[in-house]
Structure formats: structure tokens, C-alpha cells
KOLLUMGU-321994 format. One record per residue: residue in three letters; chain; x, y, z of N, C-alpha, C, CB in turn. Coordinates in nm, 3 decimals, m for minus. Each point is the difference from the previous one (the first is absolute). Glycine has a CB too. Layout:
residues N
{resn->ALA; chain->A; n_east->X; n_north->Y; n_up->Z; ca_east->X; ca_north->Y; ca_up->Z; c_east->X; c_north->Y; c_up->Z; cb_east->X; cb_north->Y; cb_up->Z}
...
***
This chain:
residues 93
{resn->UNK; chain->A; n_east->m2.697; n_north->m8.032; n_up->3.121; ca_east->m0.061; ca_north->m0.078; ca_up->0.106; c_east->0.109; c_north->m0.065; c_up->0.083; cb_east->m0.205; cb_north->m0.041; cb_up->m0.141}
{resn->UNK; chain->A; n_east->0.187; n_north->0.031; n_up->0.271; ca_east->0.098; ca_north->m0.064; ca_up->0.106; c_east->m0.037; c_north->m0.095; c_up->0.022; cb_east->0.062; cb_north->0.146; cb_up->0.095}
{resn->UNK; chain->A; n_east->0.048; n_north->m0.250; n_up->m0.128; ca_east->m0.052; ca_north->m0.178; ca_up->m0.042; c_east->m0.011; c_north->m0.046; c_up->0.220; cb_east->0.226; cb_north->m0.102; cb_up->m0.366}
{resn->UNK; chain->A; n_east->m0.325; n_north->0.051; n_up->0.371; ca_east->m0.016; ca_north->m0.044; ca_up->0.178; c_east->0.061; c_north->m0.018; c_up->0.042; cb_east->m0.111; cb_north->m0.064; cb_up->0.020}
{resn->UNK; chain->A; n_east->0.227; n_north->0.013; n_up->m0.020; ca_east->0.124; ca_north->m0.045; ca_up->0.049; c_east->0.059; c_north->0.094; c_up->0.061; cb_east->0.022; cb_north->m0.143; cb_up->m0.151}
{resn->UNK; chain->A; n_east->m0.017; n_north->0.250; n_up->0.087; ca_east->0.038; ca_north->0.130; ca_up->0.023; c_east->m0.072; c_north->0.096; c_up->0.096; cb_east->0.071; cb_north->m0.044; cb_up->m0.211}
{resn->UNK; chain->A; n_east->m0.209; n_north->0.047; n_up->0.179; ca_east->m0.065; ca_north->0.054; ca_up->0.111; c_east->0.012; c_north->m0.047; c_up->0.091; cb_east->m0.114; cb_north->0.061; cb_up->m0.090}
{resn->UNK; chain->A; n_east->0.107; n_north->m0.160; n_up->0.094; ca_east->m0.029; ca_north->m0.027; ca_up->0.151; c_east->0.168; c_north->m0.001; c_up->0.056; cb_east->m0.267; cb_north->m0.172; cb_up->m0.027}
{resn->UNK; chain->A; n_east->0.360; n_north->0.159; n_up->m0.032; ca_east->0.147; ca_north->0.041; ca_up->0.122; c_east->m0.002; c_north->0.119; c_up->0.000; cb_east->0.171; cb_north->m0.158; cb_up->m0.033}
{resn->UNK; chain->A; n_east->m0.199; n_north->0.271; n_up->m0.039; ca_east->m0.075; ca_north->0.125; ca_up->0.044; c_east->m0.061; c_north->0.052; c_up->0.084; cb_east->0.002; cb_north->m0.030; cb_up->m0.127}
{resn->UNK; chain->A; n_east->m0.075; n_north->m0.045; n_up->0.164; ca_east->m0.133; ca_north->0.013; ca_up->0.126; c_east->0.078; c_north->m0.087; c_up->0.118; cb_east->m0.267; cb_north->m0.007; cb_up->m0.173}
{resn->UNK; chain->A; n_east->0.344; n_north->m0.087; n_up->0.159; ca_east->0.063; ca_north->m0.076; ca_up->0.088; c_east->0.117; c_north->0.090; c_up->0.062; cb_east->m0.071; cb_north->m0.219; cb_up->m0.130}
{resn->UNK; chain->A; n_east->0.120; n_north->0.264; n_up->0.061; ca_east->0.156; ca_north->0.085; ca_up->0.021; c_east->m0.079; c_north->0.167; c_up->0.049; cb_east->0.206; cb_north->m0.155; cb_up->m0.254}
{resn->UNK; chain->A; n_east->m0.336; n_north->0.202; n_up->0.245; ca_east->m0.007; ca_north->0.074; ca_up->0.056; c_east->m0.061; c_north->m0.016; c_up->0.120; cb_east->0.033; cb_north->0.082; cb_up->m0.180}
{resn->UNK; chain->A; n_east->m0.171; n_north->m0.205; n_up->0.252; ca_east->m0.019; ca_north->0.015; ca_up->0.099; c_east->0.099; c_north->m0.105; c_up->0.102; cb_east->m0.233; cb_north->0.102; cb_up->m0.104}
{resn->UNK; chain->A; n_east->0.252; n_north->m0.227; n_up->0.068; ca_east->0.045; ca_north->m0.115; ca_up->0.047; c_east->0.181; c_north->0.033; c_up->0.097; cb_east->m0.179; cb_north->m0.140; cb_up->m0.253}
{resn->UNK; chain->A; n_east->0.276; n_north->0.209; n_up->0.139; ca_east->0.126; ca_north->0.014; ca_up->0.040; c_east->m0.020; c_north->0.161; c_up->0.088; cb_east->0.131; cb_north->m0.172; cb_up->m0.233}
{resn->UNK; chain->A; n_east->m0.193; n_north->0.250; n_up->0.226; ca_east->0.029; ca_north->0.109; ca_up->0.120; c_east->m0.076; c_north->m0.086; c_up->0.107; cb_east->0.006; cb_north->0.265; cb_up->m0.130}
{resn->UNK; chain->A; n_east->m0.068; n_north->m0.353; n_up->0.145; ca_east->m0.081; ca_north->m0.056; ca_up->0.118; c_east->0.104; c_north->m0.096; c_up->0.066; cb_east->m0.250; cb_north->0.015; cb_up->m0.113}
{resn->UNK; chain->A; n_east->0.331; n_north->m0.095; n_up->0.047; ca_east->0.115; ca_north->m0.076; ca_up->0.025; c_east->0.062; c_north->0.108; c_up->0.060; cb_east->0.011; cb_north->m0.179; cb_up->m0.178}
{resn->UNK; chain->A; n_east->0.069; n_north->0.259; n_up->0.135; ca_east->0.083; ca_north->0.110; ca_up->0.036; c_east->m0.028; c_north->0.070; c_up->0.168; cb_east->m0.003; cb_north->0.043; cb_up->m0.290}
{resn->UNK; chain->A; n_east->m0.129; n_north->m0.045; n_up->0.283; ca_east->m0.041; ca_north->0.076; ca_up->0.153; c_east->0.045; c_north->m0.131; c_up->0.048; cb_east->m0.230; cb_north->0.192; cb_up->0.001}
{resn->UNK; chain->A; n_east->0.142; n_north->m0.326; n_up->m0.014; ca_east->0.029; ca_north->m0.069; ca_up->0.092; c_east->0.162; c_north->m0.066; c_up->0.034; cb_east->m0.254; cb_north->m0.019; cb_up->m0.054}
{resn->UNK; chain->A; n_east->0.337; n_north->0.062; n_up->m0.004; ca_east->0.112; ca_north->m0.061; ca_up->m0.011; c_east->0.070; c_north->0.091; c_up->0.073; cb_east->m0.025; cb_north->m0.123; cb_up->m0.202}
{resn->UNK; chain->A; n_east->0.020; n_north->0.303; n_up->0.213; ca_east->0.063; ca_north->0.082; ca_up->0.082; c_east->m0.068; c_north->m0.030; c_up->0.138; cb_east->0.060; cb_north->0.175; cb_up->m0.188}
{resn->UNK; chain->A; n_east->m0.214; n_north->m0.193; n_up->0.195; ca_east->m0.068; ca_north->m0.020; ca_up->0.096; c_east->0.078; c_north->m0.089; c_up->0.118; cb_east->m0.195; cb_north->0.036; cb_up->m0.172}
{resn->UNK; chain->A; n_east->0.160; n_north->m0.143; n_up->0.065; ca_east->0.099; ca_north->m0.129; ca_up->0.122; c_east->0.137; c_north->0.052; c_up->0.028; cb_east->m0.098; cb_north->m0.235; cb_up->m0.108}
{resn->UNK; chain->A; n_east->0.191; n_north->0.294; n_up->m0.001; ca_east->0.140; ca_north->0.029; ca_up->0.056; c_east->m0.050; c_north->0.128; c_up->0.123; cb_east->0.178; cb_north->m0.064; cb_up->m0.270}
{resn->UNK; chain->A; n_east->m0.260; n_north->0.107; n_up->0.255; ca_east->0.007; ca_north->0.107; ca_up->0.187; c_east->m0.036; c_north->m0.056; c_up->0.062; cb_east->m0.041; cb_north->0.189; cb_up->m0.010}
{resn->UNK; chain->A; n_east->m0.083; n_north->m0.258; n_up->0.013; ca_east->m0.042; ca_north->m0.128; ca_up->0.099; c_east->0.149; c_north->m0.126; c_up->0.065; cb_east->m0.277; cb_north->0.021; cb_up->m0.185}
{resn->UNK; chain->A; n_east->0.327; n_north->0.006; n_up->0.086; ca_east->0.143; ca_north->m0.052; ca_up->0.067; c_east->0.074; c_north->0.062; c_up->0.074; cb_east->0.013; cb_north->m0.091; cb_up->m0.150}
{resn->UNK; chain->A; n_east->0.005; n_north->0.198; n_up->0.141; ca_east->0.085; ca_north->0.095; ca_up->0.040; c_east->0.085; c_north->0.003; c_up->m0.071; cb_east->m0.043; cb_north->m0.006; cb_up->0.178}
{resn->UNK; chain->A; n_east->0.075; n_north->0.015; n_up->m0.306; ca_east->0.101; ca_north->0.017; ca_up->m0.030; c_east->0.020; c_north->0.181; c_up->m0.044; cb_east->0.000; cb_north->m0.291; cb_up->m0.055}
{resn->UNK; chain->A; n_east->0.110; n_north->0.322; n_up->0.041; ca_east->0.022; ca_north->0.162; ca_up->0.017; c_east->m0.073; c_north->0.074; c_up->m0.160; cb_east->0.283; cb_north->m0.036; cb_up->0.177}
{resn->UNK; chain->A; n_east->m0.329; n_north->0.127; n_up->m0.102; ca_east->m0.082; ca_north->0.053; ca_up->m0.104; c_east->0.106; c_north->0.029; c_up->m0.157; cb_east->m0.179; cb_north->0.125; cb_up->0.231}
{resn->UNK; chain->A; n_east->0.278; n_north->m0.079; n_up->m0.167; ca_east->0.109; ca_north->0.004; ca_up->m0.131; c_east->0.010; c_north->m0.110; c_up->m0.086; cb_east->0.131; cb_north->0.125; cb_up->0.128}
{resn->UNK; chain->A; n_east->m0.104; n_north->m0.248; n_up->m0.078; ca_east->0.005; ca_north->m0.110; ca_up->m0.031; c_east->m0.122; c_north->m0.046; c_up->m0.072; cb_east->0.152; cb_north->m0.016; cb_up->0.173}
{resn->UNK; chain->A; n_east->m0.326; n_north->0.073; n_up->m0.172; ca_east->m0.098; ca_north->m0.049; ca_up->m0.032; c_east->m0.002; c_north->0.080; c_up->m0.151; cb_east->m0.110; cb_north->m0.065; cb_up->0.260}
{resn->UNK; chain->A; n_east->0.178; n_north->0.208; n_up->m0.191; ca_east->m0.030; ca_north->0.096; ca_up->m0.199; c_east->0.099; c_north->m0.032; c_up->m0.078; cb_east->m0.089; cb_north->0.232; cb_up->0.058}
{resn->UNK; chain->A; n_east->0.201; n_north->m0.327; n_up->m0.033; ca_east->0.142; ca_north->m0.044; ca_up->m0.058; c_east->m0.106; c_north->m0.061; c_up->m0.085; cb_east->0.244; cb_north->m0.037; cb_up->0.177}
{resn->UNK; chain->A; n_east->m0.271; n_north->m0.092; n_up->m0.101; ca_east->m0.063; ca_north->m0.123; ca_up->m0.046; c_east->m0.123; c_north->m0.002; c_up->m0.150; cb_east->0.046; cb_north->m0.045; cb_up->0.293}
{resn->UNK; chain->A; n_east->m0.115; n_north->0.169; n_up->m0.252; ca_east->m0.094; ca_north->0.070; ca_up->m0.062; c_east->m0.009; c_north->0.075; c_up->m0.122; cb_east->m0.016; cb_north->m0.013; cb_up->0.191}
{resn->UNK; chain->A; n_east->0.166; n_north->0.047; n_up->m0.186; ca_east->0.064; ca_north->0.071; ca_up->m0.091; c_east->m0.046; c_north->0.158; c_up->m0.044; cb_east->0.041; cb_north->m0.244; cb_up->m0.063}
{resn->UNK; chain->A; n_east->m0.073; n_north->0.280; n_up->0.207; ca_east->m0.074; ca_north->0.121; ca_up->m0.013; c_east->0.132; c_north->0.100; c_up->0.029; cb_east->m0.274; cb_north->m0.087; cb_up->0.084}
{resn->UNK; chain->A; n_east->0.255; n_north->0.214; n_up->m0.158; ca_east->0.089; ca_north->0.119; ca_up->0.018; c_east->m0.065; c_north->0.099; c_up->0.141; cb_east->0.064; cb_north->m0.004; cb_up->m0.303}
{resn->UNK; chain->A; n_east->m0.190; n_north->m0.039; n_up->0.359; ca_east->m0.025; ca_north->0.129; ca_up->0.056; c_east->m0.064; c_north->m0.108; c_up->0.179; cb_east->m0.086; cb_north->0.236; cb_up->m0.308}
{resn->UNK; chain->A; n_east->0.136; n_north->m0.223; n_up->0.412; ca_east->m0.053; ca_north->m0.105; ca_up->0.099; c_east->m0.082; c_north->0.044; c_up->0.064; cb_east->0.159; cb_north->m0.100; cb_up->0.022}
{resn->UNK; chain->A; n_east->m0.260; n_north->0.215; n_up->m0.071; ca_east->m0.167; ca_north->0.031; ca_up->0.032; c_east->m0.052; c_north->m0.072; c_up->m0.086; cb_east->m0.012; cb_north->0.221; cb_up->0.070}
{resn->UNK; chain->A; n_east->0.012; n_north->m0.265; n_up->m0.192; ca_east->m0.064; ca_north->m0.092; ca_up->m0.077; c_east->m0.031; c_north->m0.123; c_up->0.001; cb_east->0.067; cb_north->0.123; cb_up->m0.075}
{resn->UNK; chain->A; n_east->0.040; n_north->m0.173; n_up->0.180; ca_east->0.054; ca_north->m0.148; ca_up->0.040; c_east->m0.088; c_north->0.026; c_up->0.138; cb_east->0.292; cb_north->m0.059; cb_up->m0.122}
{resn->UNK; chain->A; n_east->m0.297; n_north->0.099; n_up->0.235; ca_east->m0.031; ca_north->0.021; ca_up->0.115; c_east->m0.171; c_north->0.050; c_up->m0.051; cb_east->0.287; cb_north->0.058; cb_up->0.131}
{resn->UNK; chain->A; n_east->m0.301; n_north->0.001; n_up->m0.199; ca_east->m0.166; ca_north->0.100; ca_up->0.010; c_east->m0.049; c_north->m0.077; c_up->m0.071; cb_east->0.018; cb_north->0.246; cb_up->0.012}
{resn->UNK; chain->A; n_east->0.003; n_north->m0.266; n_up->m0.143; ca_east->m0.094; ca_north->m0.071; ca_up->m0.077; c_east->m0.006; c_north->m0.137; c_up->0.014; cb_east->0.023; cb_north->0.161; cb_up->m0.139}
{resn->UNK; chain->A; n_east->0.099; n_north->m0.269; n_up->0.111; ca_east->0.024; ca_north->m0.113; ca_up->m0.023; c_east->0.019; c_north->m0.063; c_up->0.136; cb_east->0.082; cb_north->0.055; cb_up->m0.227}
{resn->UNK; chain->A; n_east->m0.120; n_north->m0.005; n_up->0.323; ca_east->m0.011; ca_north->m0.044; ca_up->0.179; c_east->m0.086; c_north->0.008; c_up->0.042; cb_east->0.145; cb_north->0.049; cb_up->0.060}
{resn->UNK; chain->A; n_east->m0.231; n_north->m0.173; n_up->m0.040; ca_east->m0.142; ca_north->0.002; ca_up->0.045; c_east->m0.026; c_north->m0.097; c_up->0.143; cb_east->m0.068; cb_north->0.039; cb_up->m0.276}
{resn->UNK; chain->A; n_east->0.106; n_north->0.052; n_up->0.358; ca_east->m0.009; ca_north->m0.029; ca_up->0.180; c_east->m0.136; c_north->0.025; c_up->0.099; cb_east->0.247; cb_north->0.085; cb_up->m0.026}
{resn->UNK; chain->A; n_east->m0.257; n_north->m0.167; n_up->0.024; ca_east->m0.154; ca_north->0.045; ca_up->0.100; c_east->0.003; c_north->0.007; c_up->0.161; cb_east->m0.129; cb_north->m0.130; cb_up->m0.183}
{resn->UNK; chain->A; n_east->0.014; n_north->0.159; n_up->0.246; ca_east->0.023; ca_north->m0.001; ca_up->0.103; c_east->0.036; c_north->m0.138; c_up->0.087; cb_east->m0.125; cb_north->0.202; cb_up->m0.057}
{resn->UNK; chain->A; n_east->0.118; n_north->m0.275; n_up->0.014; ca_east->0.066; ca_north->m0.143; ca_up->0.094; c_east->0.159; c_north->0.016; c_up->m0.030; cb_east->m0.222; cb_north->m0.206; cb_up->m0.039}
{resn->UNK; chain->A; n_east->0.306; n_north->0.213; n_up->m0.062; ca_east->0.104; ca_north->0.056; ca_up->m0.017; c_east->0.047; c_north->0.072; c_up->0.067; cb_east->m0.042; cb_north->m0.034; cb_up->m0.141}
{resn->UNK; chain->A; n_east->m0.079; n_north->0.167; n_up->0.191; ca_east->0.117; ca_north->0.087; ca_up->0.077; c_east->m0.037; c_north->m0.045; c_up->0.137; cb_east->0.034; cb_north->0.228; cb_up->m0.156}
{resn->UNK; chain->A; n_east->m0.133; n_north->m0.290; n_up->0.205; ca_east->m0.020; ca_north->m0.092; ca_up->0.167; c_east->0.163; c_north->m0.113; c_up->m0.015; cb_east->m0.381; cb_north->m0.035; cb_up->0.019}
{resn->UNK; chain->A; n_east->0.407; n_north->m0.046; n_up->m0.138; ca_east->0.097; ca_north->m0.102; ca_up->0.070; c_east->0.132; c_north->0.100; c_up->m0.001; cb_east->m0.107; cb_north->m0.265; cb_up->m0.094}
{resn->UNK; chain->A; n_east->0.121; n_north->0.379; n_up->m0.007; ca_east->0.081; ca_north->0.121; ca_up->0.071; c_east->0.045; c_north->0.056; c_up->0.120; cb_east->m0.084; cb_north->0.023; cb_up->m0.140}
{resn->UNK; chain->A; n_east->m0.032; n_north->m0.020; n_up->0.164; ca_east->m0.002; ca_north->0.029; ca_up->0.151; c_east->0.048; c_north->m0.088; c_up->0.096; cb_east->m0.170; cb_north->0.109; cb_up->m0.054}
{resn->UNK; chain->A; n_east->0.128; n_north->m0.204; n_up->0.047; ca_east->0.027; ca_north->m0.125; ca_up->0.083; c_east->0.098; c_north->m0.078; c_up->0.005; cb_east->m0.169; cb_north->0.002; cb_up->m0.019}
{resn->UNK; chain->A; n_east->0.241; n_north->0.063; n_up->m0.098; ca_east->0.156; ca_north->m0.099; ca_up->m0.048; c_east->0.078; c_north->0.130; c_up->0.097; cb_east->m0.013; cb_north->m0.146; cb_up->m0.338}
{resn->UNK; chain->A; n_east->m0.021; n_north->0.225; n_up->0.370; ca_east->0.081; ca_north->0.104; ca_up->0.117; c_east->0.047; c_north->m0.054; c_up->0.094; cb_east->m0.120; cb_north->0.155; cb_up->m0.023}
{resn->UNK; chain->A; n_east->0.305; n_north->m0.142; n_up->0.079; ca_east->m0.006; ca_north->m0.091; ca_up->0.134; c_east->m0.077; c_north->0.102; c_up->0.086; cb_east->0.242; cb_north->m0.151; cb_up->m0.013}
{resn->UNK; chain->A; n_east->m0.260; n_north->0.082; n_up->0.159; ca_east->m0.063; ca_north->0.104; ca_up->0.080; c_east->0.060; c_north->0.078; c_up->0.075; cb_east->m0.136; cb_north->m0.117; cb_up->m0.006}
{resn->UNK; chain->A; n_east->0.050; n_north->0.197; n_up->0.070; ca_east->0.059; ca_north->0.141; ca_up->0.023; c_east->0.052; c_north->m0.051; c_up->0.149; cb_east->m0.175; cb_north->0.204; cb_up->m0.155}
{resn->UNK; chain->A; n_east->0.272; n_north->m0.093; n_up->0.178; ca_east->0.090; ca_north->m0.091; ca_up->0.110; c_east->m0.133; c_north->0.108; c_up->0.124; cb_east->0.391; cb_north->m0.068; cb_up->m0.114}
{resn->UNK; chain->A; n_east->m0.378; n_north->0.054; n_up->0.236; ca_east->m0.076; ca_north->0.057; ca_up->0.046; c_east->0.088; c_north->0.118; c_up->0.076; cb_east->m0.173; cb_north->m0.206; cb_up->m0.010}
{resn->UNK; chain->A; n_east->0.111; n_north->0.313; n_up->0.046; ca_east->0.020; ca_north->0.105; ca_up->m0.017; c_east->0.114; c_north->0.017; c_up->0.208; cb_east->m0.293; cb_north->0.069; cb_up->m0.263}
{resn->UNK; chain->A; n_east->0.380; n_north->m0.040; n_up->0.251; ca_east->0.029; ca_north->m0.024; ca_up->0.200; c_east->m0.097; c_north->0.130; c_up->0.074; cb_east->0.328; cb_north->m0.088; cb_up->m0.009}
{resn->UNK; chain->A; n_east->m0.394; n_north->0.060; n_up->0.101; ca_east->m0.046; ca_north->0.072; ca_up->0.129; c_east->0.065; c_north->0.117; c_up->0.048; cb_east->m0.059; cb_north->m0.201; cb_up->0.056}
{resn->UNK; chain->A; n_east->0.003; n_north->0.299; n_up->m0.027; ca_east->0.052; ca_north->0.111; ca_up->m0.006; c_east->0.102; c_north->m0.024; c_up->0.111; cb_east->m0.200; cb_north->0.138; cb_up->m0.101}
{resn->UNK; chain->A; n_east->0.207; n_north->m0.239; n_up->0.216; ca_east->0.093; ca_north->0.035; ca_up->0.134; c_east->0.097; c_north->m0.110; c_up->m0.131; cb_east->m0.155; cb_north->0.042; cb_up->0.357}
{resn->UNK; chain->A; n_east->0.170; n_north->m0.122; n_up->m0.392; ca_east->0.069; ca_north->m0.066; ca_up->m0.116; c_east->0.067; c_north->0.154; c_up->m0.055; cb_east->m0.190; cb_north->m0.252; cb_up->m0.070}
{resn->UNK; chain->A; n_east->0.191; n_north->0.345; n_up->0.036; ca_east->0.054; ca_north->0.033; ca_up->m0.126; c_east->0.064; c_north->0.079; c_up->0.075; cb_east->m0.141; cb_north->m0.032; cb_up->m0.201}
{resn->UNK; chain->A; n_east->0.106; n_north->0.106; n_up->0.318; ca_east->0.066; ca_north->0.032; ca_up->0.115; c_east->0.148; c_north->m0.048; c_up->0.007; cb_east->m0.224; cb_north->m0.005; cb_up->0.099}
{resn->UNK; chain->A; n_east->0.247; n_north->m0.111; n_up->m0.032; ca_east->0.081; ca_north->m0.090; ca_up->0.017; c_east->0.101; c_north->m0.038; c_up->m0.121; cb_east->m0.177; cb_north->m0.059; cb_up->0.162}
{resn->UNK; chain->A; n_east->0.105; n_north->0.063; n_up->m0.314; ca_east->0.120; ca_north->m0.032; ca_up->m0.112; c_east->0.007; c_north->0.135; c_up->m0.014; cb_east->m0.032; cb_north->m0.232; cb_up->m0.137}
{resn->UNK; chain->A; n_east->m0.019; n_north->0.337; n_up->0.164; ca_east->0.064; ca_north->0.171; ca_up->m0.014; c_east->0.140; c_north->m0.017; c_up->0.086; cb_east->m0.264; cb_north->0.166; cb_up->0.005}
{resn->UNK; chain->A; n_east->0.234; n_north->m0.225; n_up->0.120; ca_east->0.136; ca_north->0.069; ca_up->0.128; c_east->0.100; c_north->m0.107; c_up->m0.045; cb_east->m0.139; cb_north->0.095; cb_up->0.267}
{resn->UNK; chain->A; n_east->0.123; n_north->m0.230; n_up->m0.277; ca_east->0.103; ca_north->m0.112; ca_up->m0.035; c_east->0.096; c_north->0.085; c_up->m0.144; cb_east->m0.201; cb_north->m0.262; cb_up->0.089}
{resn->UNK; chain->A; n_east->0.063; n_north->0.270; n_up->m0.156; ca_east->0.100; ca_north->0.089; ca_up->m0.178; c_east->0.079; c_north->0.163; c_up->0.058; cb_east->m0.264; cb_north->m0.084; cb_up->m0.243}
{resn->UNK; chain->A; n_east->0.280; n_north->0.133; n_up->0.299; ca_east->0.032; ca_north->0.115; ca_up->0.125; c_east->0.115; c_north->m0.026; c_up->0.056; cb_east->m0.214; cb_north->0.032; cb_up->0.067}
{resn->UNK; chain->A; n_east->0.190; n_north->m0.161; n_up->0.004; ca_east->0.138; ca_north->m0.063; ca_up->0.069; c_east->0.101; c_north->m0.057; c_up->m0.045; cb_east->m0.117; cb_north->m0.025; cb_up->0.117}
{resn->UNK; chain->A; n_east->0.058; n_north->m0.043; n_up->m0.221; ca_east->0.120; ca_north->m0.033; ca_up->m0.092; c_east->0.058; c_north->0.082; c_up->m0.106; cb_east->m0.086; cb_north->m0.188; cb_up->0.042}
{resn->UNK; chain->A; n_east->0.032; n_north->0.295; n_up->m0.061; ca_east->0.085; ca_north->0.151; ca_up->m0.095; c_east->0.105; c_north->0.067; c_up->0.121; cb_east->m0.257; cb_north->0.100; cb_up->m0.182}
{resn->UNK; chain->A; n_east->0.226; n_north->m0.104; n_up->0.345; ca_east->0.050; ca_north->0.071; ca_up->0.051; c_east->0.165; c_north->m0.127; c_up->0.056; cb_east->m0.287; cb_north->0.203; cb_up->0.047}
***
């Protein structure tokens, strides 16, 4: 017989610490910190395991992704690109 004490860090150590574990790689990507750096931490040998399984990102995650982008520079006008074509032209010649 398995005296309670026992069961239950059994049952604790199997659902409780992989749930810690996601959330603990979780927040280190939510940080940004480098994915290398998250399977170091993790002590994982393989960084699909660290990234696929133990990384749980949703879609608001990948919106402030997006949004942490600087912005896009805007694009020059075609008589614009004209003009840095012949200037980049003139100064090779």
C-alpha cells in the first residue's frame, strides 16, 4: 500500500510541475527571450519540445507581435525612384 503522503506528490509531480513548466517557458517567450535560451533553461535536449509542446501562445500574443513591428517605411513614388535610379547613376559615373 502507498502511505498518502506519497500519493499524492505522485499525482502532484505528475499534473502540477509539467503545468508550472509550460507556464514558466510560456512567460520566458512572452518575454522574448531567445528561444535557445528558453530550452537551456528547460533543460530540454530537443528545441521542438521547448517551442511545440511547452509554448503556449495564443492569438493576442501573436497581435502584440505584430504590433511590436517598427513601421513600414513607406514605399517612394514611382517619379521618386526615378530620380534615386539617375542620382545612384551619377554618382557611379
Amino acid at each position: 500500500m502507498v502511505p498518502s503522503g506519497a500519493g499524492r506528490c505522485a499525482i502532484w509531480c505528475r499534473s502540477v510541475i509539467p503545468a508550472l513548466r509550460m507556464t514558466f517557458i510560456t512567460n520566458l517567450t512572452r518575454s522574448r527571450v531567445a528561444p535557445k535560451t528558453a530550452q537551456l533553461l528547460a533543460s530540454h535536449w530537443d528545441i521542438n519540445l521547448t517551442m511545440n509542446t511547452y509554448t503556449m501562445l495564443g492569438v493576442l500574443d501573436q497581435a502584440s507581435a505584430v504590433e511590436a513591428q517598427p513601421p513600414l517605411q513607406s514605399l517612394p513614388q514611382h517619379n521618386d525612384a526615378k530620380a534615386l535610379l539617375r542620382s545612384a547613376s551619377q554618382k557611379r559615373a
